[in-house]
NULUM-163733 format. One record per atom (N, C-alpha, C): x, y, z; residue in one letter. Coordinates in pm, whole numbers, padded with zeros to 5 digits, always signed. Each point is the difference from the previous one (the first is absolute). Last residue first. Example, Ala and Ser with C-alpha at 12.3 -4.5 7.8 and 13.67 -1.06 7.14 Angstrom:
BEGIN
+01285-00225+00708s+00082+00119+00006s-00077+00109+00073s+00029-00572-00007a-00089+00119+00000a+00090+00120+00000a
***
This chain:
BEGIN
-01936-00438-00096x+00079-00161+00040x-00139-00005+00149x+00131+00412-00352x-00154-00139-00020x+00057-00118+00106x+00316+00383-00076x-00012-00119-00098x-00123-00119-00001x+00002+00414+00217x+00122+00023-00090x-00034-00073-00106x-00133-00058+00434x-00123+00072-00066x+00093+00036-00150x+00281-00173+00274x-00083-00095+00008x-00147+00017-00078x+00380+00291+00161x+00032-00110-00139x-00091-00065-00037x-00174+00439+00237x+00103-00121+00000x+00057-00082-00110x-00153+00550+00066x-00020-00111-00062x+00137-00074+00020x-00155+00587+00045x+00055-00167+00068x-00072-00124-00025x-00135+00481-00114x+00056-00046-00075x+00129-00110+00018x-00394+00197+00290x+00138+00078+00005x+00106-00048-00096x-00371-00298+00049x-00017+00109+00062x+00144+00048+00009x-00305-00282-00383x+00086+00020+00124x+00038+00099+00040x-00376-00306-00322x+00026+00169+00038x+00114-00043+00081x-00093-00358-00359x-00086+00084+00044x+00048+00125+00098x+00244-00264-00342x-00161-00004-00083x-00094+00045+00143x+00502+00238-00105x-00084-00111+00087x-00138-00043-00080x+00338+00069-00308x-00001-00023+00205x+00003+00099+00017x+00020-00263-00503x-00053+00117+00056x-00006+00025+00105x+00259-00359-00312x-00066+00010+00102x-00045+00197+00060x+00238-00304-00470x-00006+00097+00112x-00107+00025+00047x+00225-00436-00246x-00083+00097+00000x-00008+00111+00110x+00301-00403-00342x-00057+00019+00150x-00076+00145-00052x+00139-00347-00334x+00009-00044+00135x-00070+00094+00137x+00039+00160-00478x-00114-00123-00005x+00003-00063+00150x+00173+00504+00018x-00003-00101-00114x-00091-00129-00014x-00077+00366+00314x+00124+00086-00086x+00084-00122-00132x-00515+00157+00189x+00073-00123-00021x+00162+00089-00015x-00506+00142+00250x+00158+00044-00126x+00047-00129-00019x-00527+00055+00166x+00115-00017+00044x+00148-00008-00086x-00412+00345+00005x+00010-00113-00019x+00130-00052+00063x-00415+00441+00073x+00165-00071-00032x+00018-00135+00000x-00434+00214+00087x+00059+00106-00104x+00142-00078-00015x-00312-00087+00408x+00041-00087-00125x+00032+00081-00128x+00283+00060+00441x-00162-00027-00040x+00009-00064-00152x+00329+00036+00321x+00025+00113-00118x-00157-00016-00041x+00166-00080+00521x-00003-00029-00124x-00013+00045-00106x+00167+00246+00392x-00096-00033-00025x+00023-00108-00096x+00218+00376+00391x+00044-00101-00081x-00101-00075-00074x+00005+00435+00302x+00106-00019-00124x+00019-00072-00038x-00512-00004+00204x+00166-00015+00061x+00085+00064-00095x-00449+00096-00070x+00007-00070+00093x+00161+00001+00058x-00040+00166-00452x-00094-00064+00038x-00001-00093+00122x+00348+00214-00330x-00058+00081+00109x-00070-00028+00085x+00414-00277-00168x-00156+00060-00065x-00086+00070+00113x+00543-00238-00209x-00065+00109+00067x-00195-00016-00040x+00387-00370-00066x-00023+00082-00035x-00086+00116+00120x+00305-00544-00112x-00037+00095+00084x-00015+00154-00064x+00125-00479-00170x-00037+00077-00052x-00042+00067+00102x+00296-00459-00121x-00131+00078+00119x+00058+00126-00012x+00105-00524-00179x-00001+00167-00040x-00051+00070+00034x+00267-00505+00103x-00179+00076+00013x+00080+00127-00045x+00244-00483+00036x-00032+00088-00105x-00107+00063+00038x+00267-00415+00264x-00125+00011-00121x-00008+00175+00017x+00372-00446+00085x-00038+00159+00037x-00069+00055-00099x+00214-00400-00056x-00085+00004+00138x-00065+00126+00061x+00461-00008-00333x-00146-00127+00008x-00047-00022+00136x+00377+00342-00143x-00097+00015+00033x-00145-00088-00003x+00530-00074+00022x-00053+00090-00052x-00097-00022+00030x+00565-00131+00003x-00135+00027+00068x-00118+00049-00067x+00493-00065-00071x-00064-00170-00059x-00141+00052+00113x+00380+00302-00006x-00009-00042+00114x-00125-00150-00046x+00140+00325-00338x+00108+00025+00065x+00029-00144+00166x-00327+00087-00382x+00109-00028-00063x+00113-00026+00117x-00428+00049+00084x+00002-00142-00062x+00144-00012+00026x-00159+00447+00088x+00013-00115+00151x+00042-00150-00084x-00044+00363-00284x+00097+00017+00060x-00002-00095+00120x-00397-00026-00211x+00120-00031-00080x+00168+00059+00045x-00419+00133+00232x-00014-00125-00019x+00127-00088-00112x-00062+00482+00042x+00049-00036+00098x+00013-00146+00009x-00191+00173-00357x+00160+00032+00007x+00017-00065+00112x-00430+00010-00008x+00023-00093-00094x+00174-00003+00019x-00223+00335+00204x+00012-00125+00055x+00069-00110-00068x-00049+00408-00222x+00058+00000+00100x+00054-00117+00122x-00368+00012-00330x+00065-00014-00109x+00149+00021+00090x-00419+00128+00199x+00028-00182-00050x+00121+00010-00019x-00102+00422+00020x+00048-00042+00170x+00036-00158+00001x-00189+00234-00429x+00130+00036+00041x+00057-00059+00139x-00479-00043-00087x+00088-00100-00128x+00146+00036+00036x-00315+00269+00260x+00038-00170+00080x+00073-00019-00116x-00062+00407-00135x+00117-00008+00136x-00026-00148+00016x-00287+00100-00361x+00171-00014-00038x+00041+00009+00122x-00434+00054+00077x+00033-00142-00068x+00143-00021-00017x-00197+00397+00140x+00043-00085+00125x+00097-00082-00070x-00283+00344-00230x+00067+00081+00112x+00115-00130+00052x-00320-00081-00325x+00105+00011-00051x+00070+00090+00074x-00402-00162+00141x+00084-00071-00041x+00136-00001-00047x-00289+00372+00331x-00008-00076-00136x+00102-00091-00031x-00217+00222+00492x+00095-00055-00097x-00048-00047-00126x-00291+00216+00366x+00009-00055-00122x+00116+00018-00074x+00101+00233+00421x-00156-00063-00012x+00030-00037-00163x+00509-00004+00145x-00119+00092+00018x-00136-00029+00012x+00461-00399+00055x-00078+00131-00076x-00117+00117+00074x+00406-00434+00067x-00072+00099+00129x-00058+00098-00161x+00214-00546+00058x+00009+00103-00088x-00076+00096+00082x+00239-00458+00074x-00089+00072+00035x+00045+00106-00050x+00110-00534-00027x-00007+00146-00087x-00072+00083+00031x+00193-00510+00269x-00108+00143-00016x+00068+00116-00071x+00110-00576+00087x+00074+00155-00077x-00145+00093-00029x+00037-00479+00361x-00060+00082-00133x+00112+00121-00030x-00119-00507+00248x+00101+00104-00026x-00037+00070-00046x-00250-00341+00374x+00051+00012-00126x+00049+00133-00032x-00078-00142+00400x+00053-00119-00057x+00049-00017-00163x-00276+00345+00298x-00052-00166+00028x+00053-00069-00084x+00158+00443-00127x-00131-00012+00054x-00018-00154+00054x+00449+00340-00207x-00053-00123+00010x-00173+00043+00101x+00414+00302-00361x-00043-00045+00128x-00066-00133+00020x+00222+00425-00332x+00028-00154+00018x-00008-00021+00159x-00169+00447-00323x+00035-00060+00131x+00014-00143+00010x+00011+00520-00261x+00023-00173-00065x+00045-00008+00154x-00206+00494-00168x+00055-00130+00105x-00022-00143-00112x-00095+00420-00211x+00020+00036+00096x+00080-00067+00112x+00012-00083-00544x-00112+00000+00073x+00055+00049+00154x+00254+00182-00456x-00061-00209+00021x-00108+00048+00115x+00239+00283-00440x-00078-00019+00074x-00016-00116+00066x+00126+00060-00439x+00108+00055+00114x+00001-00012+00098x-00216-00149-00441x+00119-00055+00076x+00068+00039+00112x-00345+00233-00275x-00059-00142+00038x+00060-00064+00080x+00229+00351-00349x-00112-00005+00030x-00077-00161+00067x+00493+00342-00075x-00051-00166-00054x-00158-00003+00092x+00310+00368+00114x-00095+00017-00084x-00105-00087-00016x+00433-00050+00252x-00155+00049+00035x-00119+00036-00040x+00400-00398-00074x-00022+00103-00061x-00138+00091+00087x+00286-00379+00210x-00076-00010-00103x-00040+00132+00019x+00328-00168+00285x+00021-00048-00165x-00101+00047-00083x-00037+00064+00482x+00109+00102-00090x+00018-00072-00107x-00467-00110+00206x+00130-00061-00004x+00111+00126-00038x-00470+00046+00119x+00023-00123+00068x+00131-00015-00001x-00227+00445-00096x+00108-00049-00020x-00005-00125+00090x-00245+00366+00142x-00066-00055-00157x+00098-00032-00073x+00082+00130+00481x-00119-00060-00002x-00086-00035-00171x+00559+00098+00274x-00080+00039-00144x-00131-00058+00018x+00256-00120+00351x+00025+00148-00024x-00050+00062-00146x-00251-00432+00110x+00113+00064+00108x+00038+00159-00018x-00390-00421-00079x+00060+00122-00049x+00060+00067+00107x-00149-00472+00002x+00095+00045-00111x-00016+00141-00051x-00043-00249+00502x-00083+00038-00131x+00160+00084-00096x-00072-00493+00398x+00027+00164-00045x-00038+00021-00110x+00019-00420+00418x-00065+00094-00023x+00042+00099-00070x+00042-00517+00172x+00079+00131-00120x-00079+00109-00051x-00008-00430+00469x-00081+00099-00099x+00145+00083-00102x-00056-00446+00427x+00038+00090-00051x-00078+00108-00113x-00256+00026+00307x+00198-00038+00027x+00022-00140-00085x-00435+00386-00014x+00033-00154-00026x+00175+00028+00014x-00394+00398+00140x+00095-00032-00096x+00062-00141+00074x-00542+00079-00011x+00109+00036+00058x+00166-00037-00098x-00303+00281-00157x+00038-00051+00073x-00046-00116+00048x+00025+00493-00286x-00052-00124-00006x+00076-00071+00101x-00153+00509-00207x+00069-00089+00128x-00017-00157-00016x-00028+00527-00286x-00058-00114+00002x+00062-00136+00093x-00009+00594-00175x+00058-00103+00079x-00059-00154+00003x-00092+00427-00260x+00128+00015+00017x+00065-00154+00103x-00421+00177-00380x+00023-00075+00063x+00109+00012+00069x-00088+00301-00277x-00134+00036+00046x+00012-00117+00137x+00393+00288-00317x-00036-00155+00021x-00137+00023+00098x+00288+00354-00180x-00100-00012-00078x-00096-00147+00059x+00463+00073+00091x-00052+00137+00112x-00107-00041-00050x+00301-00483+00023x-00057+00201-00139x-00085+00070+00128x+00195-00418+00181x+00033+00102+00006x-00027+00107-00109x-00134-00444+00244x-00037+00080-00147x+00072+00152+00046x+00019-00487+00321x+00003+00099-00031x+00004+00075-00144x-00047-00480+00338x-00002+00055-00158x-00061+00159+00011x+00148-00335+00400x-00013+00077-00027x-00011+00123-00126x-00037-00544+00338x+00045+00119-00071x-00021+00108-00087x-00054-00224+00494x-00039+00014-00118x+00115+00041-00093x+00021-00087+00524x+00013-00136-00099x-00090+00050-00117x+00153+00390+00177x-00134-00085+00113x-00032-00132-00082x+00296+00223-00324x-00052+00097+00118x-00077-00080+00098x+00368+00017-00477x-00093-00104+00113x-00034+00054+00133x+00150+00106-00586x+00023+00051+00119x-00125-00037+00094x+00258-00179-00403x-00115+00049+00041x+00025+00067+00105x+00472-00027-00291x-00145-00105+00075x-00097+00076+00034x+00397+00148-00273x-00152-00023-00035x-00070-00091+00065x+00475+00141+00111x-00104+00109-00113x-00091-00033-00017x+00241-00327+00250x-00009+00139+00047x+00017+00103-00058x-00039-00397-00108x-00133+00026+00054x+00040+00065+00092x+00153-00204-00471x+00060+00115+00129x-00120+00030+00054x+00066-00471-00186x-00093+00091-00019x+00073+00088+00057x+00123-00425+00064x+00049+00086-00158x-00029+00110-00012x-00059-00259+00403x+00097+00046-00043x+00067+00076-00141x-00464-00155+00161x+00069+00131+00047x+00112+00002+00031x-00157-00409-00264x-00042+00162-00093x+00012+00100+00096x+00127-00431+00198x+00093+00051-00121x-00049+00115-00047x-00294-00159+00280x+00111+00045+00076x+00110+00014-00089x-00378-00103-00153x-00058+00053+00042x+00142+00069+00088x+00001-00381-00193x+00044+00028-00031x-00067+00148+00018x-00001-00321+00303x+00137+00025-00038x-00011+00091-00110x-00372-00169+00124x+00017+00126+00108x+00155+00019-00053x-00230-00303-00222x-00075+00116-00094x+00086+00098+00181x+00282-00448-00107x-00121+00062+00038x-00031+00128-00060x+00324-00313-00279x+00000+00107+00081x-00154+00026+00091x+00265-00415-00285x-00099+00106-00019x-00014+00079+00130x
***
């Protein structure tokens, strides 16, 4: 069985992460929104973890996850901003970070994390198949970063919003539940640790 850093080091060999890694600035990294319309554009997190697989699934097409799948096809296309395979005190995680406008709606996000899963999932099965590796030990967060006018650009959703589920297992997280400055955030405030 494979360490969670080995295989962390197999997935940036598979990965072209030189099209779609994050991009790492002052040990952060760097989730960028590129729509002109976007209210949120930057979001920093840090510090960045050696090893790490840092990248987002929209590349040269941003509403197209896959060239196999149809653009039309509704729900399916779309995945989430960053997928980050990292670690905190020992333990592993796969971060889904998503970047919306002030009051995101559900049916804005939900399908990018389900699509970004459903990605991993592939990935996780190409590691079985190919290299007998995969992802046990590595726990699952969905984090939801948005815009709000109020005080900072970053706010909780108050109480008007609930928490999403994107299935029975996991749930999406709203961040920050309180203010940060210049839309920088540790792992650590990240993940509650």
């Amino acid at each position: 069985m494979a360490t969670p850093n080995e295989v962390i080091e197999k997935l940036c060999q598979i990965i072209d992460l030189n099209e779609f890694a994050i991009q790492e600035v002052d040990n952060q990294w760097v989730l960028i929104e590129k729509d002109v319309s976007a209210k949120l554009k930057k979001v920093f997190i840090s510090p960045v973890t050696n090893p790490n697989c840092a990248f987002k699934l929209d590349g040269k097409n941003p509403n197209q996850i896959s060239f196999y799948i149809n653009r039309s096809a509704k729900l399916v296309n779309q995945g989430c901003d960053a997928i980050i395979f990292t670690f905190l005190e020992n333990d592993y995680y796969i971060l889904f970070c998503e970047m919306k406008s002030e009051f995101p709606k559900e049916k804005d996000y939900k399908s990018q994390f389900a699509n970004a899963l459903c990605f991993v999932d592939y990935l996780e099965l190409m590691l079985k198949r190919h290299y007998n590796y995969d992802f046990q030990g590595f726990k699952k967060q969905f984090i939801l970063f948005y815009y709000s006018k109020e005080n900072t650009p970053m706010q909780n959703f108050g109480a008007k919003h609930r928490a999403v589920s994107i299935d029975n297992e996991y749930k999406v997280r709203p961040f920050p539940q309180n203010t940060i400055n210049n839309n920088h955030v540790s792992l650590q405030e990240l993940l509650r640790k």
